[in-house]
N, C-alpha and C positions, 0 to 999 in steps of 0.2 A: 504493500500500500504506500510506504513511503516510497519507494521509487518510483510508484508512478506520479506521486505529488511531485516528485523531484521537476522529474521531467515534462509535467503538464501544467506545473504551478500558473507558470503567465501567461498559459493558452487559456485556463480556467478561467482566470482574474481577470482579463481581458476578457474573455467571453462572455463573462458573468457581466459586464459591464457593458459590452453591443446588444447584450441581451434585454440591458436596464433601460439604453436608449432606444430601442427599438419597441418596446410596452409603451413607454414614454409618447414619442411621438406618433403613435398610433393611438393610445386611448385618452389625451388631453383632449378637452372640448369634443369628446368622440361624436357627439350630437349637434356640433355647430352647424353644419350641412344639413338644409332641410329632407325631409325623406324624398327618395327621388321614384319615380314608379315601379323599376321593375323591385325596387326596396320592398314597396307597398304593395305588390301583389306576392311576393316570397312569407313574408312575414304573415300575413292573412294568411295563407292556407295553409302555415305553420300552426298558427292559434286553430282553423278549424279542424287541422290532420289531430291538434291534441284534447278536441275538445269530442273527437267522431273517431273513434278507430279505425269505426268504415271506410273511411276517408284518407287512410293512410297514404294511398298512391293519387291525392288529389290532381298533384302535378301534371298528372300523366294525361288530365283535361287538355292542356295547351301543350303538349307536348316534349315537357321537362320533365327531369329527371329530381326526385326528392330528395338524394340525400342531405344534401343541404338543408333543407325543412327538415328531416327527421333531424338530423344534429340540433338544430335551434332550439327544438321544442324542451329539451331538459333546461335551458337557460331559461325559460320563460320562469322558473322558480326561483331562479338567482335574480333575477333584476326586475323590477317594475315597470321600468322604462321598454316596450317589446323596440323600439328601436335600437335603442343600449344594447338588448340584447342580440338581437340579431347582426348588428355591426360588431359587437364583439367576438361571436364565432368568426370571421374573417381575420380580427387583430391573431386571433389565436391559429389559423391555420398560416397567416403572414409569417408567426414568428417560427413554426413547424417548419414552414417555406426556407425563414435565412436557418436552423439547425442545418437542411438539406444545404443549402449554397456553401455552409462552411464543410459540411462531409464532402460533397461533392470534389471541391478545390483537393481537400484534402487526400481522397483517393485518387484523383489524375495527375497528381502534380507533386504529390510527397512533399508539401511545404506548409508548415503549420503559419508560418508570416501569410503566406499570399492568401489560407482559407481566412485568417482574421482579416485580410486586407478586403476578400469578396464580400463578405461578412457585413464589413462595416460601409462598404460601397450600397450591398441592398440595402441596409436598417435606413440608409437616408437619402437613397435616388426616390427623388418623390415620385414617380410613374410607379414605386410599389406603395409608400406610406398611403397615396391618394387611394386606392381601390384597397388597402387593407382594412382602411377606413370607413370602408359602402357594406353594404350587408348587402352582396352581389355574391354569385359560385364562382366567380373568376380566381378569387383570390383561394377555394379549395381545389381549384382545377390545378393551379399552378403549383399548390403543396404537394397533389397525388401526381402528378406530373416527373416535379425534381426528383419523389422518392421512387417510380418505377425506373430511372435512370441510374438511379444510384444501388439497386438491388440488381438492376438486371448486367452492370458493370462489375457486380462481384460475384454472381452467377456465374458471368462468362470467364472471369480470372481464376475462382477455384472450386467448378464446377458440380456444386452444391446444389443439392433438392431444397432446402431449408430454404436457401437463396431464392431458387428458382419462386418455392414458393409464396416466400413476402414478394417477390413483383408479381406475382397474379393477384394479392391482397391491395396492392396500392394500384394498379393497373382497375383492377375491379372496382374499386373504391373511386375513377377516374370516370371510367363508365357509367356509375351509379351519379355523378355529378352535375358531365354536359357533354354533349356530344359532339366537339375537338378531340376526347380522349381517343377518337381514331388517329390523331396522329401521334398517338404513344404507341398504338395498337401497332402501326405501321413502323415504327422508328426504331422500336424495339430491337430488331433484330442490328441494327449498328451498334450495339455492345459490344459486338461478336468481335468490335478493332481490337475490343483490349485483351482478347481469351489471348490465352500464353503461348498458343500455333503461329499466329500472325508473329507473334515475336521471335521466331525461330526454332520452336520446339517441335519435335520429327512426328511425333504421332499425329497427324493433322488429321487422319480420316476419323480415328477413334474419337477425337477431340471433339469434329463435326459433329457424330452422330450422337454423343452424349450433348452437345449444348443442344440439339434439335428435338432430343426427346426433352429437355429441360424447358426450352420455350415452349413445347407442349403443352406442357404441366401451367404453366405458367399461363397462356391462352386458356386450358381448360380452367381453372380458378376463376378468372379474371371474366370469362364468360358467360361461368359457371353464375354467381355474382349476379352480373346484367341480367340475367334471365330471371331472377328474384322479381321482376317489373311482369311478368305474365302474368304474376298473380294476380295485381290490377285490372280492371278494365281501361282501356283506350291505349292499350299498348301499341297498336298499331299508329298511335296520334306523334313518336317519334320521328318516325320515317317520315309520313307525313310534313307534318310542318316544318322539319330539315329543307323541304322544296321551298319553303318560304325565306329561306336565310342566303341558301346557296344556288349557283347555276348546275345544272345538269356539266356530265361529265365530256360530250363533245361542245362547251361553250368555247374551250381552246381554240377549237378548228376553225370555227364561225367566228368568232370577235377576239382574237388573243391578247390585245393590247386596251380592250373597252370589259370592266373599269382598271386592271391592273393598273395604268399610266396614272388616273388620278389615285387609287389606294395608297400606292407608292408615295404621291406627294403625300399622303396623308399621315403616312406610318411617319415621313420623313417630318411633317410639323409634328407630330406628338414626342417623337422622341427630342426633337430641339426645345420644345415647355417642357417636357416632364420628364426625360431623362436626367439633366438638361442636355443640349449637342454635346458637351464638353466628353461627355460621356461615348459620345463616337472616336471622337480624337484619344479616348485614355485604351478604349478596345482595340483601332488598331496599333496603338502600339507597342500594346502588350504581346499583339498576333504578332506582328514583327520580332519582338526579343526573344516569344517560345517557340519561333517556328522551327528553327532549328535543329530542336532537342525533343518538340513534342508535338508532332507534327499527326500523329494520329490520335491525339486528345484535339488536338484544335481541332481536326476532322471530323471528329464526331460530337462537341460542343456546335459546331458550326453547322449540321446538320438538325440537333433539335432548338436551333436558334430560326435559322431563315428557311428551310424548307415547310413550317406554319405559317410563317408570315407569307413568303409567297405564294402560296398555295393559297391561303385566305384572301390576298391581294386581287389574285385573278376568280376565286370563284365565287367570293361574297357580293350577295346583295345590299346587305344590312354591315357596314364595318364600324366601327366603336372603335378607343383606344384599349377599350379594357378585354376586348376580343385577342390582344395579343401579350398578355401580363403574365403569359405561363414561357414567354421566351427571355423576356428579361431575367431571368437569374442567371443562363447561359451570358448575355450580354455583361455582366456583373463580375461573370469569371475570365473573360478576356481580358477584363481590365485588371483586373489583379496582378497581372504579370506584367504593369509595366515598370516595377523596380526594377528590373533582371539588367538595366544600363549600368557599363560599371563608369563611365566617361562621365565628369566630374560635373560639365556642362550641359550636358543631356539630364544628369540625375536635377540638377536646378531646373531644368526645362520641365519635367517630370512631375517638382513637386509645385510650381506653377499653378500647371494644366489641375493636378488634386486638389490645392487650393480654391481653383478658379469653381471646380467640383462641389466643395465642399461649401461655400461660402452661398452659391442662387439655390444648392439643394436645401439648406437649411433654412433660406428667407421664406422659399417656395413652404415648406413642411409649415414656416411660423404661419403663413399666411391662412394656409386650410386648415388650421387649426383656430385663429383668431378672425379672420376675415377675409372668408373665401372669398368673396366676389371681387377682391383686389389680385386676387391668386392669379398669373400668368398660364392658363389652361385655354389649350385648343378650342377652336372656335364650336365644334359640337356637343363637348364637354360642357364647355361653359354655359351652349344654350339648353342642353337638357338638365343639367343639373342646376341650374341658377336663374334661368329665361324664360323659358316655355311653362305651357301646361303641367310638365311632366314634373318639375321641383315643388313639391308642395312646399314651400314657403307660406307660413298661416296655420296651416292646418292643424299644429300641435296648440295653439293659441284656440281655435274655434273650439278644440276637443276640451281644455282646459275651460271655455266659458259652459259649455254646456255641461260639464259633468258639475260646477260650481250652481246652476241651474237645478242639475238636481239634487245634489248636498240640500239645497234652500228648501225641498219641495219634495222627498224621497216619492212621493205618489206619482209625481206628476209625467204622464204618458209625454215623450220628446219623441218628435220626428223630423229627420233631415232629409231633406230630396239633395242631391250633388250630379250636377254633370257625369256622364259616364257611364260606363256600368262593371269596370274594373278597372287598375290601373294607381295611380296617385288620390285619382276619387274614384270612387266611394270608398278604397281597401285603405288610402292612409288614413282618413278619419276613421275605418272601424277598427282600425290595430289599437287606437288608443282608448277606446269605449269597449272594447270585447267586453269588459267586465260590469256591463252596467247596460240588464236585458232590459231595463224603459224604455232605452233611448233607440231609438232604430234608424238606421242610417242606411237609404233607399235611391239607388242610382236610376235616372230618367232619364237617361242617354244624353246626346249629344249633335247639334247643337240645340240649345234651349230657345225655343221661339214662343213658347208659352207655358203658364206656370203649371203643373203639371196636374191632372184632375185628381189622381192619387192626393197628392197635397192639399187641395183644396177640400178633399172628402176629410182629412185628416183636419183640419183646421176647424171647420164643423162640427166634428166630433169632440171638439173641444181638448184635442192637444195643441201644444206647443209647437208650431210649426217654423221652418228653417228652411232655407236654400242656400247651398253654399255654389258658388260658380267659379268661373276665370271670364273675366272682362272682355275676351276675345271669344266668349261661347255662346256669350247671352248678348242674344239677337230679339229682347225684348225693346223698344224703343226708350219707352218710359216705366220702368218697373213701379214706381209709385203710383201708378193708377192701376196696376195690376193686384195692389194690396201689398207690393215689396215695398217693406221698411227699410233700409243698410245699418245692419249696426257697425260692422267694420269695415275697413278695405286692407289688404296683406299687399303691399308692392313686391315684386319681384327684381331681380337683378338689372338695370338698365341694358337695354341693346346697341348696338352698333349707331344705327340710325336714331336714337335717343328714346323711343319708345318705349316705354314700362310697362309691363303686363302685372295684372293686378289680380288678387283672389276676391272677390265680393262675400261679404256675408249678410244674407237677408233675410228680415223675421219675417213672418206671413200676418198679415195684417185680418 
């Protein structure tokens, strides 16, 4: 025991310490960031998957995968807050995520400096603190992700069933997530750079046929797993709505350069905000210092880094920044290596370039932490989570007056009609009311051109009645001759063109 303190003391201490700032700049202010949609529809069928057994494979309605929701659901007892908690599970598969980034480093590279240097590279490239921070499955895609990588790299070194078997576990676990784990499914087999044949050892056929029964094994687990979703009804609703994300597989032949060309620019803004660029300039020239020496790790880093991004480039309908947050820790580890300069003025150039690194990643992390909307985020980012409809800005305030409503009046029947009929409304205002069966919060689609009759019968009836909208929904002319009272207005994040989109709140008169 003591010689392994010996020898691990400052890996420890240090680690213990990327580990403090990484909790840190993930769970301060974890709630600053209004809830954002697909937040508020993950969280809502979490609350009814735990309130309905039945309901366990809810997801598999819209054609998602739950583990995410199952996970959540045991935090619903730890925190009050269902947005707390549900962005929490994310902090905690983030911090899973850099354990993986530091093993990672550490098995391709034998160097316990460069895995604390990748280490400490993810705890504060804001393109991970930002989405570690959202109660989104990207950020457990990216944790079962790095660990099928990192098992199925010591499967193929000392060709182990145990091995083989934890990457069918984290592979499965990948699958039960979102459906990119195809390209672990697919990647998988580039492990096989680092089995001990490739490096010169005589028995190659033997070698094959044992990693191939091993990947086996490994597929059958990992499938084995996925197939746990039959037991739900609307299984067939993955496949499916995959049509809705992606192009079919001759869209290459037909249009190879439409959208690839703009994606490209796209992945190329996100990573100049949220990487920040500086972060390209430290990858290549860590590539440069290990090519040398390590020339089949960078080969196969660099396979599950850009062969998703590309691949998503060319065939995504729908692309997000956060569609690609499972290749950033690869990017994380190129950089790591760019100590390896032993020339005195390169090593100053070096520590520049990290400083330059360390100085916008940390203002960027203070900002979504204290005041996002001044945060330097991609212009789709910005509009979906801070501009649009889809940022409920308001919403925890409207949930807060009405539950204060019924504190005043425990009898009294509340109904809310909201734009929608899933989404940011009606599901972010029910995640914070689940617990309080008066109040019933009733989505009338969208857009609203008159007050809805359901409301109207309810107002009669002598409840409490509410309409909560977005400014750009309600296509009422004059709501006050409709019987809309306003009690509040939520401004949302200013746009480009100076416009501000607004939440309405309105009593029913």
């Amino acid at each position: 025991m003591k010689k392994i303190w010996k020898e691990w003391k400052s890996v420890i201490i240090l680690g213990t310490l990327i580990v403090a700032v990484a909790l840190f700049l993930r769970i301060y202010n974890l709630t600053k960031l209004p809830v954002f949609a697909d937040e508020a529809i993950y969280i809502r069928w979490a609350q009814v998957m735990r309130a309905e057994a039945g309901l366990r494979f809810l997801p598999l309605s819209d054609g998602k995968q739950p583990l995410f929701m199952w996970s959540m659901i045991p935090l619903f007892k730890l925190f009050n807050d269902p947005l707390f908690a549900g962005r929490f599970l994310s902090v905690v598969t983030g911090i899973v995520t850099l354990l993986g980034v530091f093993s990672l480093t550490l098995i391709l590279f034998g160097s316990k400096k460069k895995a604390l240097l990748a280490s400490f590279i993810y705890v504060i490239i804001p393109f991970a603190v930002f989405f570690d921070r959202m109660a989104l499955v990207d950020s457990m895609l990216s944790m079962f992700g790095i660990w099928t990588l990192i098992f199925g790299i010591l499967t193929a070194k000392t060709l182990r069933l145990d091995f083989a078997m934890l990457t069918g576990f984290a592979l499965g676990g990948a699958l039960l997530t979102k459906s990119p784990a195809l390209f672990f499914v697919l990647l998988l087999p580039s492990c096989w750079l680092m089995s001990s044949w490739v490096n010169g050892k005589k028995q190659v056929l033997g070698d094959l046929l044992k990693l191939f029964l091993l990947i086996s094994v490994t597929y059958i687990i990992a499938y084995g797993m996925f197939n746990i979703l039959r037991l739900g009804p609307n299984f067939q609703m993955l496949t499916m709505r995959n049509y809705d994300y992606v192009y079919p597989y001759s869209h290459i032949l037909k249009e190879p350069f439409n959208p690839l060309t703009a994606h490209l620019k796209d992945i190329s803004d996100w990573l100049m905000r949220l990487g920040p660029g500086v972060i390209i300039i430290m990858a290549a020239i860590g590539i440069y210092q290990a090519f040398k020496n390590y020339k089949l790790q960078l080969l196969l880093l660099s396979c599950w880094f850009l062969i998703p991004i590309i691949a998503q480039a060319e065939y995504a309908k729908v692309f997000t920044a956060r569609y690609i947050l499972f290749t950033i820790p690869y990017l994380t580890i190129f950089a790591a290596n760019l100590w390896d300069f032993k020339k005195n003025i390169l090593k100053i150039i070096n520590y520049l370039v990290f400083a330059v690194f360390v100085i916008w990643s940390l203002y960027q992390n203070v900002l979504f932490a204290t005041n996002p909307e001044k945060a330097l985020l991609p212009r789709s980012e910005r509009s979906g989570y801070l501009e649009e409809w889809t940022a409920g800005t308001g919403i925890k305030e409207v949930a807060s007056y009405l539950r204060e409503e019924q504190n005043i009046n425990p009898q009294l029947e509340i109904v809310v009609g909201t734009e929608g009929s899933f989404g940011t409304l009606p599901d972010g205002l029910q995640i914070y009311l689940n617990d309080l069966p008066k109040i019933i919060v009733k989505g009338v689609g969208v857009p609203i051109k008159e007050v809805d009759k359901s409301l109207i019968e309810s107002k009669k009836f002598g409840n409490k009645t509410y309409l909560l909208v977005n400014n750009t929904r309600l296509l009422i002319p004059d709501p006050k001759s409709k019987g809309l009272e306003l009690i509040a207005i939520y401004p949302k994040a200013v746009q480009p063109d100076g416009f501000r989109e607004t939440l309405l709140f309105f009593e029913l008169k």
